[in-house]
C-alpha positions as CSV (number, residue, x, y, z in Angstrom):
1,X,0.0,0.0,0.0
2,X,1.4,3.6,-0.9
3,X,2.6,6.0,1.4
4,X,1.7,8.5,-0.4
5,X,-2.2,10.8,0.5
6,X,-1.9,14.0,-0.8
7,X,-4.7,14.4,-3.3
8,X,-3.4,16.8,-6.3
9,X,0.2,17.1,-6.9
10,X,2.8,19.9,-5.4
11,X,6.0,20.6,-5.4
12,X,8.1,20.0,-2.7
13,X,10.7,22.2,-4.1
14,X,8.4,25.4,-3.0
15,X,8.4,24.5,0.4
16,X,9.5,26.4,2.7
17,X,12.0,25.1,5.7
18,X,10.4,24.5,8.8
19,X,12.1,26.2,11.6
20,X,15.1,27.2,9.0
21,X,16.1,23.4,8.8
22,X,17.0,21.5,5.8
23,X,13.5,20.1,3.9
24,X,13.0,16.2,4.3
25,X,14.5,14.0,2.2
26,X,12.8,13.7,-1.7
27,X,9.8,11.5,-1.3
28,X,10.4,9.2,-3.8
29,X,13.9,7.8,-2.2
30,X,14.7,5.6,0.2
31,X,17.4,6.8,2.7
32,X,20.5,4.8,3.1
33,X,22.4,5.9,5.9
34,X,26.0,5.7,5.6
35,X,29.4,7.3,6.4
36,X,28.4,9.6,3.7
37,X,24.8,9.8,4.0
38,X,24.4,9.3,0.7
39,X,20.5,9.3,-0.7
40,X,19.8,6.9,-3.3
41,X,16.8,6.3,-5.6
42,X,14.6,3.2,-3.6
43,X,14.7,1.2,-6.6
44,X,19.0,1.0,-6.3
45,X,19.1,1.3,-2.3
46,X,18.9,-2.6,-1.5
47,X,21.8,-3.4,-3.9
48,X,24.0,-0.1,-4.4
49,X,24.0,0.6,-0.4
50,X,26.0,-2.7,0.1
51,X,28.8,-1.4,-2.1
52,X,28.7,1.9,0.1
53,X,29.0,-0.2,3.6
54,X,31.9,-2.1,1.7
55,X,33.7,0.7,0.6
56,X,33.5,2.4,4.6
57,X,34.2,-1.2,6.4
58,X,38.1,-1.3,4.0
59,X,38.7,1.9,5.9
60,X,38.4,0.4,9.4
61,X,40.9,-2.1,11.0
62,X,40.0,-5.6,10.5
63,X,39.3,-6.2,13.6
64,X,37.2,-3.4,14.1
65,X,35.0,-5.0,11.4
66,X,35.0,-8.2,13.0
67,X,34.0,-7.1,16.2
68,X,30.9,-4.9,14.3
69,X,29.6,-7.7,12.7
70,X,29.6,-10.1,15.8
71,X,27.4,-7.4,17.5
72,X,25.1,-6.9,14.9
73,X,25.0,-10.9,14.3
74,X,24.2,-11.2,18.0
75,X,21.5,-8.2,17.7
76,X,20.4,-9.8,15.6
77,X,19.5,-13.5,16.5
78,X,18.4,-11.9,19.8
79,X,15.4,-9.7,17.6
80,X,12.0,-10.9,17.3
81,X,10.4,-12.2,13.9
82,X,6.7,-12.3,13.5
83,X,6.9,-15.5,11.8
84,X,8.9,-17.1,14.9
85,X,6.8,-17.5,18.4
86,X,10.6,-18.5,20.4
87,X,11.2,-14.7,19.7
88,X,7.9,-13.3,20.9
89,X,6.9,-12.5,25.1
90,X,3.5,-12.0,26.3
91,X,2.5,-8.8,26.6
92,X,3.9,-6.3,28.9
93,X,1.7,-3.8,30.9
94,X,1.8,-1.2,28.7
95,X,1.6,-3.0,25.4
96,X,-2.1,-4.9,27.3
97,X,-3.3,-1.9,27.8
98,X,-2.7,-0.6,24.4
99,X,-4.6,-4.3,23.0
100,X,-7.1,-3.5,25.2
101,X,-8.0,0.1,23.2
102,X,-7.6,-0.5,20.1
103,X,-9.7,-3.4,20.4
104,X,-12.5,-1.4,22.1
105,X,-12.2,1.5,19.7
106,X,-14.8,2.2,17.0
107,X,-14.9,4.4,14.2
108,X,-17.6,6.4,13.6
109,X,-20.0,5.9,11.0
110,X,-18.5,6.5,7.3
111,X,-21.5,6.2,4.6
112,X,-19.6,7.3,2.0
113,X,-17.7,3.7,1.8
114,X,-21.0,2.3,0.8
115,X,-21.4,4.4,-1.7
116,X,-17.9,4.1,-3.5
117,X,-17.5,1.5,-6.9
118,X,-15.3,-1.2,-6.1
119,X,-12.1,0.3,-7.9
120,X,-12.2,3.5,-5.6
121,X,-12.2,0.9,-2.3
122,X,-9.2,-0.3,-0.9
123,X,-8.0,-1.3,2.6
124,X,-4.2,-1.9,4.4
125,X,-3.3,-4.6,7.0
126,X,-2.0,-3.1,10.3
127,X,-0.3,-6.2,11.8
128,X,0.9,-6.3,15.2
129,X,3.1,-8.4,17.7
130,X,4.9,-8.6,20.6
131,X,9.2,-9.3,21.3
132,X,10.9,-10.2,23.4
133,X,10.2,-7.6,26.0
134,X,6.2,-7.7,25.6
135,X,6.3,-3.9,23.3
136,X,4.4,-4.3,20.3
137,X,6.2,-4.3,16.8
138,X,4.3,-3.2,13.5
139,X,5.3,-5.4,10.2
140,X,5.9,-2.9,7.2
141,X,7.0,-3.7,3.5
142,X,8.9,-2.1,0.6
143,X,7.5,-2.2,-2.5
144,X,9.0,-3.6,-5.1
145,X,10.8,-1.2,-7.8
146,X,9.5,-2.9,-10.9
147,X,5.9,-1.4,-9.8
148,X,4.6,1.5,-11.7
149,X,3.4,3.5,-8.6
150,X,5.3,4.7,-5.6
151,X,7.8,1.9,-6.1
152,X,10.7,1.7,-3.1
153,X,8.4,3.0,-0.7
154,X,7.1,1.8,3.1
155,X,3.9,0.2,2.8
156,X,1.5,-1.8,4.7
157,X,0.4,-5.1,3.1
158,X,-2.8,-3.9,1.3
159,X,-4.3,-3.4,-1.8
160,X,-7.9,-2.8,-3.6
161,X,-11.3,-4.8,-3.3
162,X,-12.0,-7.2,-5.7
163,X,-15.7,-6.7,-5.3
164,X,-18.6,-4.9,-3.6
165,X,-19.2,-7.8,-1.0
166,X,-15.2,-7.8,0.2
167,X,-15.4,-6.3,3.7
168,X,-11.9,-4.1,4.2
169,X,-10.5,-6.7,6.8
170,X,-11.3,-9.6,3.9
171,X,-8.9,-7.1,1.4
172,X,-6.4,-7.0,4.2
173,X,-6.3,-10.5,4.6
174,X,-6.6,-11.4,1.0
175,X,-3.9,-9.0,0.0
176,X,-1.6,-9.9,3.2
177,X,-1.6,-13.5,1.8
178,X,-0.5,-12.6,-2.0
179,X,1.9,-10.1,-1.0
180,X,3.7,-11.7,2.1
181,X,2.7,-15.4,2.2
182,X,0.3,-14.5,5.8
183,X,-2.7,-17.7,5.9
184,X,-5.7,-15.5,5.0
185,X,-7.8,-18.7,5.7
186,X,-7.1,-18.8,9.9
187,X,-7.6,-22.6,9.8
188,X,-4.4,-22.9,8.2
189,X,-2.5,-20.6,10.4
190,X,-0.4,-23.2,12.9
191,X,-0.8,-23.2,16.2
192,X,0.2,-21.4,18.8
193,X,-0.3,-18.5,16.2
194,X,-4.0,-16.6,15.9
195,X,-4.9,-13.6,14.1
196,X,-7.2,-11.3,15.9
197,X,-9.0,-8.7,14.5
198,X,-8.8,-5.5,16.8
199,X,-10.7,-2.5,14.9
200,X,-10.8,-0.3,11.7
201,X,-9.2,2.9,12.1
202,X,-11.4,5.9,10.2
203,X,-10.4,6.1,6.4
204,X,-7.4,8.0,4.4
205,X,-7.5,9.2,0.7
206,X,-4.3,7.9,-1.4
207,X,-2.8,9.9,-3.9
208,X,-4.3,7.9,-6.6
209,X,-8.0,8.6,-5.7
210,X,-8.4,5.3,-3.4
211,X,-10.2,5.1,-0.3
212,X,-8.2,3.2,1.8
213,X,-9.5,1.8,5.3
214,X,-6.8,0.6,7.6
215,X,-7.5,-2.9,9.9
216,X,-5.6,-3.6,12.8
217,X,-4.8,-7.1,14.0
218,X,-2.9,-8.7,16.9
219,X,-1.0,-12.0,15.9
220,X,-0.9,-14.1,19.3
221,X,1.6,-16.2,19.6
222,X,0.6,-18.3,22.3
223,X,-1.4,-21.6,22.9
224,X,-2.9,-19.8,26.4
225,X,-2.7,-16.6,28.7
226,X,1.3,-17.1,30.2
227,X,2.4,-19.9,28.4
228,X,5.6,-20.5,27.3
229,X,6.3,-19.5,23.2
230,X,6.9,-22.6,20.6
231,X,10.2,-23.2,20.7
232,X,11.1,-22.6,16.8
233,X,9.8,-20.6,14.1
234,X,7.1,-22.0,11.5
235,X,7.2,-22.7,7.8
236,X,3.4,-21.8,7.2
237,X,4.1,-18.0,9.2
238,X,7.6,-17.5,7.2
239,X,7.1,-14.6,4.7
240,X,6.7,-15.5,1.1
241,X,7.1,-12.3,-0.4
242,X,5.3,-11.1,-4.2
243,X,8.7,-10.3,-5.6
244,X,6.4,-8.5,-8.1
245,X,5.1,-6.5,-5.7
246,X,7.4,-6.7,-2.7
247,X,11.2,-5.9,-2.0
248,X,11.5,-6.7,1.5
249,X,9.4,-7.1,4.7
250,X,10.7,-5.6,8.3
251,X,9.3,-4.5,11.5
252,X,9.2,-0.9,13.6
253,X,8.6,-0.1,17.2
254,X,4.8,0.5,17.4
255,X,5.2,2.8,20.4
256,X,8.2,4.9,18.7
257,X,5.5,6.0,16.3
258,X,4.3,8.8,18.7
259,X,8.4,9.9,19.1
260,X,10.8,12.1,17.6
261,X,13.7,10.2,18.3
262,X,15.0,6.6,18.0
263,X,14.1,3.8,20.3
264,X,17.1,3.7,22.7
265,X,18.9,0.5,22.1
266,X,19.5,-2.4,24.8
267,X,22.6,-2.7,26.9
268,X,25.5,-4.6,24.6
269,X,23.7,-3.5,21.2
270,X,25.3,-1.6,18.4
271,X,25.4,1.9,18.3
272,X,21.9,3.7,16.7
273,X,23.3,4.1,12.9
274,X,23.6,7.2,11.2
275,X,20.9,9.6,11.2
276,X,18.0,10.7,13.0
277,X,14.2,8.8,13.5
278,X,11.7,11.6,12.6
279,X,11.4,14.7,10.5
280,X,7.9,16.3,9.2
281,X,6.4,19.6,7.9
282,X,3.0,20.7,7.2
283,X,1.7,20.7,3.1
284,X,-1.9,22.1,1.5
285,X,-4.1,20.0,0.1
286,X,-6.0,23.2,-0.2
287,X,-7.1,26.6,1.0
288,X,-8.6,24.8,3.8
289,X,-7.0,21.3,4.3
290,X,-3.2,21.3,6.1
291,X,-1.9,17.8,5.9
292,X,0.8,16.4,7.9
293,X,4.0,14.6,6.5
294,X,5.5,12.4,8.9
295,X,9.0,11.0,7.8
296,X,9.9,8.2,10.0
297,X,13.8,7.1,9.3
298,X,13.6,3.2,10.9
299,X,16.6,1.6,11.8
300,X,16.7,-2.4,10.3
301,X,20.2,-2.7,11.1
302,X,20.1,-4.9,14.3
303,X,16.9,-7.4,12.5
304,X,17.2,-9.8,9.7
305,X,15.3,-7.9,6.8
306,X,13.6,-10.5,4.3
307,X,14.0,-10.2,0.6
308,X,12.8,-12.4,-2.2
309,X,15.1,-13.8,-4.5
310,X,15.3,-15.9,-7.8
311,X,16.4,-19.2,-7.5
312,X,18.2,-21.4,-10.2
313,X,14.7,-22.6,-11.5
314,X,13.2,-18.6,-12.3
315,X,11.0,-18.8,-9.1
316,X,11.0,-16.3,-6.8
317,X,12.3,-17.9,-3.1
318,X,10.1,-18.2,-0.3
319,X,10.7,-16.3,3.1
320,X,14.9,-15.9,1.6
321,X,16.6,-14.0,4.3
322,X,19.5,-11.9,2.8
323,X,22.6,-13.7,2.5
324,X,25.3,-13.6,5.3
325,X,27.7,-11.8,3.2
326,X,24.8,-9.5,2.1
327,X,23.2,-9.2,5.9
328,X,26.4,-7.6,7.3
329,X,26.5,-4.6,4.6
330,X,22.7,-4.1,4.9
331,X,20.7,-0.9,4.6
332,X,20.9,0.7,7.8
333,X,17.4,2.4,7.5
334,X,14.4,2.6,5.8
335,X,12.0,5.7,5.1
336,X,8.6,5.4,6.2
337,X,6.3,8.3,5.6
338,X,3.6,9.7,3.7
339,X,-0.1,7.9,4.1
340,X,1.9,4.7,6.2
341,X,3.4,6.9,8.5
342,X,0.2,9.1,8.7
343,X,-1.6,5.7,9.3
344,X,1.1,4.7,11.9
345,X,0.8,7.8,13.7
346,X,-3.5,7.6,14.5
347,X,-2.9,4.1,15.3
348,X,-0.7,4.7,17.9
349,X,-2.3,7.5,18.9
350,X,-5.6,5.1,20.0
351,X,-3.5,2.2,21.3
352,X,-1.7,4.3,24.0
353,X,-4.0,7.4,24.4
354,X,-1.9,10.5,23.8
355,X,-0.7,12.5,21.2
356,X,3.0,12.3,20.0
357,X,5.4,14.6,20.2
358,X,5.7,16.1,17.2
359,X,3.1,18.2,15.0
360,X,0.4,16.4,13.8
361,X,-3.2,16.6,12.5
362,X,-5.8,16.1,15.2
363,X,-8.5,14.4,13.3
364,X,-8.0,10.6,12.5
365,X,-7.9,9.8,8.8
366,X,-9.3,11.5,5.7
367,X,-12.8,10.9,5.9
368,X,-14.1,15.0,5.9
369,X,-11.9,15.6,2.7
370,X,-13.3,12.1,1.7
371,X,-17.1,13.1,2.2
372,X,-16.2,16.6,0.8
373,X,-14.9,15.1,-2.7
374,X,-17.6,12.2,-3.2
375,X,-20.3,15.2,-2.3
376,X,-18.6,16.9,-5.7
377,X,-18.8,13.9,-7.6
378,X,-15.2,12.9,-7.8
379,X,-15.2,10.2,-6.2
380,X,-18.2,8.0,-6.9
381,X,-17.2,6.5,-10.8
382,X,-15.4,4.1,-11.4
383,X,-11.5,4.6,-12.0
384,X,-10.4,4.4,-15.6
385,X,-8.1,1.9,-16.4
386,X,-4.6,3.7,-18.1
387,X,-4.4,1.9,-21.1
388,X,-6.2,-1.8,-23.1
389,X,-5.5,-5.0,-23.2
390,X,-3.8,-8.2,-21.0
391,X,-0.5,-6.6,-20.2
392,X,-2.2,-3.1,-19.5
393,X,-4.5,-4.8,-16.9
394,X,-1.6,-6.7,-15.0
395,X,0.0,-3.3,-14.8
396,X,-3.4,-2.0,-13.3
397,X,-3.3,-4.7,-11.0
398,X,0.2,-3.6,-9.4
399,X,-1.0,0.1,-9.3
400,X,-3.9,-1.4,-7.8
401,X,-1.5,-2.0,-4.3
402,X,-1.3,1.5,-3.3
């Protein structure tokens, strides 16, 4: 799903600097931190930021370089994976409590999504889990660069509706099992794994004229209340990623999401790499609609980021983790922003019940802007596909994953 919601285009280049600080980073790029901070397009960062970490680790002392790696190869064994219950802890206090609301909370009444054609409906899966420590993590994706929208960037697993009966949980579900391999039908999800459906959060408006309701889910992880996690992880959770769709699947803080700065790391962890975790500024949809950008810089260097990758026979692999020489030159961050982090941002703001501490807009969603078009007519016909025939439509079909 795209991170992108501002309806109309602008350019960024006109903005101003907020608080006379450098404008965020372009928003079709994904930032790869490294001794030079060098920005890359998303479509090159996976592969071209290895050669920048290789070029920085000749300059250190061997040993140096050894001792890196066997801290982030430590870091990592010691993160949690959403696909492996040994690396997931009941819930802690806070992270109950946060369950707790979001499974109470209810949007209010949205009539407009009854209204909409099936091609203007879409809907994002907000997937949630607990680590080691009990905090809740969020799983996010990249989208693949071969796609013909918002290619490289942070997205939930989403996509549109495939008809008018589809409730937006079913196109969560439906699209979280072609894009990243998750059992949409729940009898095939192995125990001690269960989905459970928490609550819809109110609706956003993509870029690309798609309503796009967001569903939040918490994946338990054990057979019963304070019993002890299955001791290894299973085939039927590991990711199979759409390497047509998807270039890799990681997980954030969920918390860190109302912060401006990192999570602090745990005692005998790396260092935080390069960079900072949040930067935003304000945009106009129009004379009266301010919209907030939220740029969230994640650090992925101390987890295991999943990639596909072709195998010997043309198929793409299934839940391929990047290869050792690979994992210890990986991109240190990735950029989530536009409608994910805007989506991130009211979640969290419901599960722990207060605002963040950065700028933000107070109302959940897009649903006034929403009403407001579909009352002018814009929004009730049917999108127009871009072009004819077989090849045109499988292209609509990618676009189709916002």
């Amino acid at each position: 799903m795209s991170t992108t919601t501002t309806n109309g285009n602008y350019d960024a280049s006109t903005l101003p600097r907020e608080n006379g600080s450098a404008r965020s980073p372009p928003t079709d790029v994904l930032e790869i931190t490294s001794p030079s901070a060098t920005i890359l397009p998303a479509d090159l960062a996976l592969g071209l930021s290895l050669d920048l970490e290789q070029t920085s680790s000749r300059q250190q002392p061997q040993s140096e370089q050894d001792q890196r790696q066997r801290t982030l190869s430590e870091a990592q064994d010691q993160a949690s994976y959403y696909w492996d219950a040994s690396t997931m802890a009941p819930l802690n206090v806070v992270s109950a409590a946060a369950i707790a609301r979001l499974r109470a909370y209810k949007p209010p009444p949205f009539p407009v999504w009854d209204r909409l054609p099936v091609s203007r409906r879409a809907a994002v899966l907000i997937l949630l889990f607990a680590d080691r420590r009990g905090d809740l993590r969020v799983v996010i994706t990249m989208r693949a660069a071969s796609l013909r929208n918002f290619s490289g960037h942070a997205a939930f697993p989403g996509g549109k509706a495939d008809s008018l009966s589809e409730s937006p949980y079913e196109i969560a579900r439906r699209e979280a099992w072609e894009e990243i391999g998750l059992p949409m039908d729940d009898n095939k999800i192995p125990t001690p794994f269960r989905i459970e459906p928490l609550c819809s959060l109110p609706c956003n408006l993509a870029k690309t004229e798609l309503v796009v309701r967001p569903c939040v889910a918490f994946l338990h992880a054990e057979d019963k209340a304070g019993s002890p996690p299955a001791p290894a992880a299973d085939e039927a959770m590991m990711p199979r990623l759409d390497a047509k769709e998807v270039a890799a699947v990681f997980s954030a803080p969920f918390a860190n999401f109302l912060r401006n700065t990192d999570e602090p790391r745990q005692p005998g962890d790396p260092a935080l790499p390069p960079g900072h975790w949040y930067d935003g500024r304000w945009i106009n949809w129009d004379t009266a609609n301010r919209w907030r950008v939220h740029n969230f810089h994640v650090p992925v260097d101390t987890q295991r980021v999943t990639t596909p990758k072709v195998r010997d026979d043309g198929q793409a692999a299934l839940g391929d983790e990047l290869p050792e020489e690979e994992s210890e030159n990986h991109v240190q961050r990735f950029l989530v922003w536009g409608m994910t982090g805007h989506i991130l941002v009211d979640a969290a703001r419901i599960a722990y019940g207060h605002d963040p501490e950065f700028e933000h807009n107070k109302h959940y969603g897009d649903e006034a802007l929403i009403e407001k078009q579909a009352n002018e007519g814009k929004l009730l016909t049917e999108k127009k596909r871009k072009d004819v025939g077989l090849d045109a439509l499988k292209e609509n079909v990618k676009d189709a994953k916002v």
